[in-house]
Structures are given as structure tokens and as C-alpha cells.
C-alpha positions in Angstrom: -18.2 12.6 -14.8 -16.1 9.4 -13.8 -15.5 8.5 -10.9 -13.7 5.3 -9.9 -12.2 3.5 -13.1 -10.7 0.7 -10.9 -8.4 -0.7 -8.2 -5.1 1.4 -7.9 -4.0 -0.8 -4.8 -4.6 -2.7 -1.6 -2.3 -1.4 1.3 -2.4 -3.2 4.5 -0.2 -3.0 7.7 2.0 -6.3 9.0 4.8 -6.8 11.6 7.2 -7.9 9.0 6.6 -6.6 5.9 10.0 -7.9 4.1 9.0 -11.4 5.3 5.8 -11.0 4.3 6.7 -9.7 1.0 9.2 -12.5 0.6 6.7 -15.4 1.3 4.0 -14.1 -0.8 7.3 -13.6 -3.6 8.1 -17.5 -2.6 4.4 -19.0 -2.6 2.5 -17.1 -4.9 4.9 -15.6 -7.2 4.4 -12.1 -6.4 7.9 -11.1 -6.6 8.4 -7.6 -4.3 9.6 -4.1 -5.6 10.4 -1.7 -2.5 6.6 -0.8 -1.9 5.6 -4.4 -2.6 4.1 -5.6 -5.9 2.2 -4.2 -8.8 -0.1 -6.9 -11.3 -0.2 -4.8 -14.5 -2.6 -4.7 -16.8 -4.9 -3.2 -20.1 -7.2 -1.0 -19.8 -10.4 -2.0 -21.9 -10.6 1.6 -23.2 -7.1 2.5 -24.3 -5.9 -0.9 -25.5 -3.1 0.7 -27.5 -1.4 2.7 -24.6 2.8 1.9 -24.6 2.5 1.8 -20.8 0.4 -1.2 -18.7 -1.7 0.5 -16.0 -0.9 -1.5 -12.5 -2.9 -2.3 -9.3 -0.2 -2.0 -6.6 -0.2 -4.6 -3.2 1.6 -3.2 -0.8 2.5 -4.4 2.8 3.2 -1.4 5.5 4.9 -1.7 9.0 2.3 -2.2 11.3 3.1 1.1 13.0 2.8 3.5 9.9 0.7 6.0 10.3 0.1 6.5 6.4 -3.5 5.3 7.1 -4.5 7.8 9.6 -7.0 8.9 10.7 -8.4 5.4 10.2 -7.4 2.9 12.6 -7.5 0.3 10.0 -5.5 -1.8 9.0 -5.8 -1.7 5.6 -6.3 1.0 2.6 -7.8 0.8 -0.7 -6.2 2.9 -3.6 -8.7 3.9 -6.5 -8.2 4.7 -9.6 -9.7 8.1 -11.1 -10.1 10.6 -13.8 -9.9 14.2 -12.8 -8.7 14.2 -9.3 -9.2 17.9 -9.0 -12.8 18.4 -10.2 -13.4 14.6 -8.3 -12.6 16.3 -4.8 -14.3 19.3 -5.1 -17.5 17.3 -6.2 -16.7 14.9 -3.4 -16.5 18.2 -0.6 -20.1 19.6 -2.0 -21.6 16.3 -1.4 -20.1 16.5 2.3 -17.6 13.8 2.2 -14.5 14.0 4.7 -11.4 15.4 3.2 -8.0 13.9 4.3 -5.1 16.5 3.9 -4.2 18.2 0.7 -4.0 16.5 -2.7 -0.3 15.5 -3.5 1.2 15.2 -7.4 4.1 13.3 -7.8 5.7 11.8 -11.2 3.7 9.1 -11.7 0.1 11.0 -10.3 -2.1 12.7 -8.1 -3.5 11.5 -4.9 -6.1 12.6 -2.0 -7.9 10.9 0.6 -11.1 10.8 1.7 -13.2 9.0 5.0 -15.8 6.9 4.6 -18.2 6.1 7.1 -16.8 3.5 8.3 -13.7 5.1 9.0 -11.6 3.5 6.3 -9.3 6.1 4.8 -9.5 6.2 0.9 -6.7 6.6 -1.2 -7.6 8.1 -4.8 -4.7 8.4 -7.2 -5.2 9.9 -10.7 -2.2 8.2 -13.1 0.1 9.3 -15.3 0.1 5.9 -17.0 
């Protein structure tokens, strides 16, 4: 089974997150959506799809508490194949479950702790 197939997203918290959008829009050409910016992208085993997949950057206010329980202040988002059978594999294996997986429109998500405390985002696509 796969596990990680690639970089969904970096999240990370900031006092100012429109400025800091808007500088990074300014300098480096990274011009901001609502939840920040997304580089799109082919992936290497479905060249033909109609859809780009995207890794999203994403600035939070420094008081979210969307990265909880880690204290960090930052979150990685991976991309996966089969959340479902993913977290149950992840749970025998004794890795710490974050909530209750989540499907939206555009995919699935759970979180797991690593042992560093960093919360993990994984996010199954609907690219």
C-alpha cells in the first residue's frame, strides 16, 4: 500500500497573515487566494489528468488552534492514497490519532502525532 505520494501543503502560524501573504504576493510572486497559495503541478503517474494536483502554502493567525495538540508552529499536509485503510494501518502500528477523519469536496483529511509532537495533516484528493 501507498503511503505518502507527496506534499499537500506547508501551514504555518504568523501575526499578520494578510501582510504576510501580501509580501510573499509582492516579492516572490506568490499571489494569495483566501487560505494563501497553491503551486500546481503534474503528477508523474497520471500525466493526462484535466485537473493539476497543488501543494497549498498557507499562513494561519498565530493564535489558531488548527495545529493542536502540537504547539508548533507549523504543519505539514501529505498527500495520500486511501485515507481510510492509511489510518487504520497507521492505529495498528500505534501511531497517535488526531480527531475523526473529515471529507469535504475536494478530499479527505485526518491527523496524526509524531513523536515530536508535530501534528500531521494527511489529505486524500479529489484532484
Amino acid at each position: 500500500m501507498k503511503r505518502v505520494t507527496g506534499l499537500g501543503g506547508v501551514f504555518f502560524k504568523t501575526k499578520d497573515p494578510k501582510q504576510i501573504k501580501e509580501w510573499y504576493g509582492k516579492h516572490l510572486g506568490m499571489i494569495p487566494d483566501e487560505y494563501g497559495f497553491s503551486f500546481k503541478w503534474k503528477e508523474v503517474d497520471k500525466p493526462d489528468a484535466e485537473e493539476p494536483a497543488v501543494t497549498v502554502w498557507s499562513p494561519f493567525k498565530e493564535d489558531s488552534t488548527y495545529f493542536s495538540p502540537s504547539e508548533k508552529p507549523f504543519m505539514f499536509n501529505y498527500r495520500v492514497e486511501n485515507l481510510v485503510e492509511l489510518l487504520k494501518v497507521l492505529k495498528e502500528e500505534g501511531v497517535q490519532m488526531v480527531g475523526e477523519m473529515q471529507e469535504y469536496p475536494y478530499g479527505k483529511f485526518g491527523w496524526i502525532m509524531d513523536p515530536d509532537g508535530n501534528k500531521i495533516e494527511l489529505w486524500e484528493p479529489k484532484d
